[in-house]
N, C-alpha and C positions, 0 to 999 in steps of 0.2 A: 503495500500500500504505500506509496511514498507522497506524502502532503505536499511537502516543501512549498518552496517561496512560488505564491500561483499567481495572483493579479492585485491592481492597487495602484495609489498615485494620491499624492498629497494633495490637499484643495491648489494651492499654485502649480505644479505642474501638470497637473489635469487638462488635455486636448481632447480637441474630437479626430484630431489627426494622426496618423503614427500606426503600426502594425498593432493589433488585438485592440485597435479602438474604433469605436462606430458608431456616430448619434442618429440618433430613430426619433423619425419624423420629426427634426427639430424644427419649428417654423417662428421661434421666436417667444411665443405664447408660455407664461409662466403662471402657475395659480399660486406664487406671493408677487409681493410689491419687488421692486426691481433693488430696494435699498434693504431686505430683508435679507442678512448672511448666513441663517441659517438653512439645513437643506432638507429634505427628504429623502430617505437613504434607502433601497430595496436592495434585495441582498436574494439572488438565484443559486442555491447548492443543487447542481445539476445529477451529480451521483446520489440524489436524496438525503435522508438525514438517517445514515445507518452508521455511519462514524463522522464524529465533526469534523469539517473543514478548519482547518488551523486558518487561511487565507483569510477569509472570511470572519473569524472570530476577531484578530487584529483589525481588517479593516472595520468592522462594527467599533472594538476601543477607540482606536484614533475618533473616530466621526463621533462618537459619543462625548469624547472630550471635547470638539469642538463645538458640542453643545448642539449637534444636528440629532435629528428625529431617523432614526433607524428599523426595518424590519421585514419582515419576511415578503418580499416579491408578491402582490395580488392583485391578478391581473384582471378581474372584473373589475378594482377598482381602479387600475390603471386604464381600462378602457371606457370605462362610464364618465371619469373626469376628463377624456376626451373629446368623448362623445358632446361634452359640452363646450370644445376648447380652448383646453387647460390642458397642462401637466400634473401629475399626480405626487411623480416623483422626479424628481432633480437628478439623479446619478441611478443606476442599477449595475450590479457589480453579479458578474455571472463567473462559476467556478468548477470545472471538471478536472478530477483526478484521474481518472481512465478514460483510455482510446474506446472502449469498447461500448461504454456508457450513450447511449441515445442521448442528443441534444434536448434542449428542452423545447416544448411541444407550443408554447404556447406563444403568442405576438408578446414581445416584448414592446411597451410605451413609455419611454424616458425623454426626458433632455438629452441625455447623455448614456450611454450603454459600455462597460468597457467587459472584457472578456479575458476571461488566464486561466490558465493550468497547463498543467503536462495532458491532459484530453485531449487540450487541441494543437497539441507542438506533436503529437505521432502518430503517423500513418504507417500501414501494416504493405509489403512491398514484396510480392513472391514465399511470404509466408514470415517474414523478419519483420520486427518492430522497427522505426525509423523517428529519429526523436529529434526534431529540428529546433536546434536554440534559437534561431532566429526569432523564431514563434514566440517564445516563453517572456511574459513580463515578468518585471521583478516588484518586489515590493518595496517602494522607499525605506531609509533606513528607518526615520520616525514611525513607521506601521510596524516595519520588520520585528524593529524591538521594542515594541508593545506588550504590556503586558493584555490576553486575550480576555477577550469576552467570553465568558464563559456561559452568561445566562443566555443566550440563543440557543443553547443545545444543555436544557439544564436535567431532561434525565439522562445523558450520553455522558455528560460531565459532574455527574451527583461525586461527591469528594477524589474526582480524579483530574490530574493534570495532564496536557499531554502538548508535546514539547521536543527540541531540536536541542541539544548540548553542540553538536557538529554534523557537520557536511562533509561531503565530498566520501571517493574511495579510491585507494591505490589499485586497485585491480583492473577498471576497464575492463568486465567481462562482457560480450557479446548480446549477452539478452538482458542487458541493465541497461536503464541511462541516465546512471547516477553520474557516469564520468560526462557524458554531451551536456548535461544540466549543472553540475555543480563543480567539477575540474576533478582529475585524475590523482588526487593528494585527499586526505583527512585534516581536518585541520577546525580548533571550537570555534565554536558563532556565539554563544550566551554559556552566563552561567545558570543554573536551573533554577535560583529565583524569579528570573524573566518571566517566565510561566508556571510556577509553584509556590502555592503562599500556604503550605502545609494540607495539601490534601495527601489523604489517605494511600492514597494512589498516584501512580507515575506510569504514564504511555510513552516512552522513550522511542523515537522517531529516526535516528540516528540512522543512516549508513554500515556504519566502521565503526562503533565509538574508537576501540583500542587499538586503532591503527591511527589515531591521533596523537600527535606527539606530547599532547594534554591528558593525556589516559588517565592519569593517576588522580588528577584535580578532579575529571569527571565522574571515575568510581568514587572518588572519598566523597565529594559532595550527594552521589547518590544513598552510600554509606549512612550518612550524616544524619540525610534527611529522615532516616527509623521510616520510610515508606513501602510500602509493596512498587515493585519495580516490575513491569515487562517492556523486555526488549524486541519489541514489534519485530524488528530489521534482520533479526539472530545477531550472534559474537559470531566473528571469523576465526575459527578454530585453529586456521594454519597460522597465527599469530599467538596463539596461547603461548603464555609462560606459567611457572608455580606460580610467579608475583602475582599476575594478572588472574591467577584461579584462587589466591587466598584472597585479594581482592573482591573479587566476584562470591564468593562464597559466604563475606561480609555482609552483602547486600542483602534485604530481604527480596527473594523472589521466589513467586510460588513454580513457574516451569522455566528454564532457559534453552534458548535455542540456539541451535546451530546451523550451518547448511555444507551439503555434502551436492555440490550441482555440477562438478566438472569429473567425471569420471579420475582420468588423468593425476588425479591430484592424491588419489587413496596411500601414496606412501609417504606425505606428508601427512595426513587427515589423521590415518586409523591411529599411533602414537600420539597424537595432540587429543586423541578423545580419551584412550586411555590412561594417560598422565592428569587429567582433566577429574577423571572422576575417583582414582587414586587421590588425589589433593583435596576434592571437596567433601569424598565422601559421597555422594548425591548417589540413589537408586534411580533405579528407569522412571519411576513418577514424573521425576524433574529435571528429566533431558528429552529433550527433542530435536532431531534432525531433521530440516528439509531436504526434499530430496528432488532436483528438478529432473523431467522427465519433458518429452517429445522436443529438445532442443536441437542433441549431438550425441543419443545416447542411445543403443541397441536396448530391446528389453531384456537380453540379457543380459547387458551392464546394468540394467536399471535394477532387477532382481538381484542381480551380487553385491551390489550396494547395500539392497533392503535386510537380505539375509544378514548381511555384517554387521550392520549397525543393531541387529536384533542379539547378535550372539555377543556384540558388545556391553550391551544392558541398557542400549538407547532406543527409544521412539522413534519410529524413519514417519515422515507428513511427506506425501508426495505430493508436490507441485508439478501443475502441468503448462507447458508455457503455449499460447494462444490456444487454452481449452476452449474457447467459444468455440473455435474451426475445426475442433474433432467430432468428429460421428459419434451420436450417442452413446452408440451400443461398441465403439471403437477398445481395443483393449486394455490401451490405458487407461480410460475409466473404469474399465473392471479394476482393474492396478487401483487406480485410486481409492477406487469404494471400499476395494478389500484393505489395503495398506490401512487410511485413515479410520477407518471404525475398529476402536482399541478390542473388543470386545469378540468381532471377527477376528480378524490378525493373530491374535492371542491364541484363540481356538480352534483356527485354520492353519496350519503351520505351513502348508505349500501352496503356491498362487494356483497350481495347476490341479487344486484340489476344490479351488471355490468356486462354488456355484452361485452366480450372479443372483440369478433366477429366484433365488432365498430371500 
């Protein structure tokens, strides 16, 4: 799921010109007075409200400090106030995190319309994800480092934070575009007060964190915080150290994850798991591997993986990379269904043993 920095513009650098900006039906016509600085702020989360848009949450704070009225995009009443014409709303700020996510359906009526995310900076090209930075706004620094609104999404965020410590990753893998989006290095953006003022909970957004040369600032302060931690992104395992596992071991988290996507890479992996769980101690409970499938990977590799990581004492999650474009009934998601449901898995010991059908 990667949030990152989606769309946004301070009230002075705000155009109707420029790449991802587009004013809809502007004809001049405003429903305040021309001397009124306040605005009308709508706000479109195009992948719905099944996890918060981070984007969106800051640009809601900024606009609320400047004392503007803010809220959820509605577009009866966006068209009824024009029906009279008027504007309803002064700015509409639209935000897709996935390519794959259907636009939004309805007319958009603003002054001003601006549009971001990674939704719409990639396009799928002979079967590969293609992730165009051109595309991609950024978010002023004063949004950026906002502390987020949180009440727009206030049962998604009931005592939980969720939040960027760093960007970026050294890897450059193929089916990421964390390197075309955020650069080929790790490196912090905030300290985790930015976005946490003691909630219970931490949704850590991160990349790489420990491929940051900040690592240790970012574990101790998560440390610190006495919070339940999940690491959305996984740890990079081929970067473990003991340090970085006594570290980690510190933290409260109920699962941590890892990922195992490159076939290729299993003879750094499989010792970095077991040194791993040697140090912390942790049972299969609270380990989990992803495990990426239909990228570069035979399902025989895919299955020698699974097996490994099971006779390791780890959870294998298989991902599948552009599952919307596989066939239902394709075998990878028999792979999937069977791998991910603990319950199967557990009591199916061989793939070539399960029955979909069940």
């Amino acid at each position: 799921m990667g949030a990152g920095t989606e769309t946004g513009s301070s009230r002075n650098s705000l155009t109707a010109a420029g790449e991802g900006m587009r004013p809809v039906r502007n004809d001049g016509r405003s429903r305040v007075p021309a001397d009124d600085t306040k605005e009308q702020i709508g706000l479109i989360d195009v992948d719905s409200h099944n996890f918060p848009n981070i984007p969106l949450m800051k640009i809601s704070a900024w606009h609320k400090a400047q004392g503007d009225s803010v809220e959820w995009y509605d577009p009866m009443i966006a068209s009824v106030t024009y029906a009279k014409r008027d504007f309803y709303y002064d700015k509409v700020y639209m935000s897709k995190i996935f390519s794959f996510t259907p636009d939004y359906e309805h007319c958009v009526i603003s002054k001003e319309l601006q549009r971001g995310g990674s939704g719409y900076c990639i396009e799928t090209v002979n079967g590969k994800e293609i992730f165009h930075p051109e595309r991609d706004l950024q978010l002023p620094p004063e949004i950026e480092h906002i502390y987020p609104d949180y009440s727009i999404y206030p049962e998604l965020t009931k005592e939980t934070a969720y939040g960027f410590m760093s960007r970026g990753c050294p890897r450059g893998c193929g089916f990421c575009h964390v390197e075309a989006k955020e650069g080929k290095r790790s490196y912090k953006v905030a300290d985790l007060s930015e976005f946490w003022r003691g909630q219970r909970n931490i949704v850590l957004l991160d990349p790489n964190p420990i491929a940051c040369p900040e690592w240790q600032d970012i574990l101790q302060q998560l440390i610190d915080s006495g919070s339940w931690v999940d690491f959305t992104q996984g740890v990079d395992i081929r970067l473990m150290t003991e340090e970085k596992a006594l570290m980690i071991k510190g933290i409260k988290t109920k699962n941590i994850h890892f990922a195992w996507d490159r076939y290729e890479d299993k003879d750094s992996i499989i010792p970095k798991l077991r040194m791993f769980k040697e140090v912390t101690g942790y049972d299969f409970r609270k380990l989990t591997v992803y495990v990426l499938c239909n990228f570069n990977t035979t399902i025989e590799q895919d299955l020698e993986r699974i097996y490994t990581l099971r006779d390791l004492g780890y959870n294998p999650f298989v991902m599948l990379y552009n599952k919307e474009d596989i066939p239902k009934n394709h075998k990878l998601r028999q792979l999937q269904r069977w791998v991910n449901n603990r319950i199967v898995f557990n009591s199916c010991k061989r793939f070539e043993d399960f029955d979909c059908r069940k």
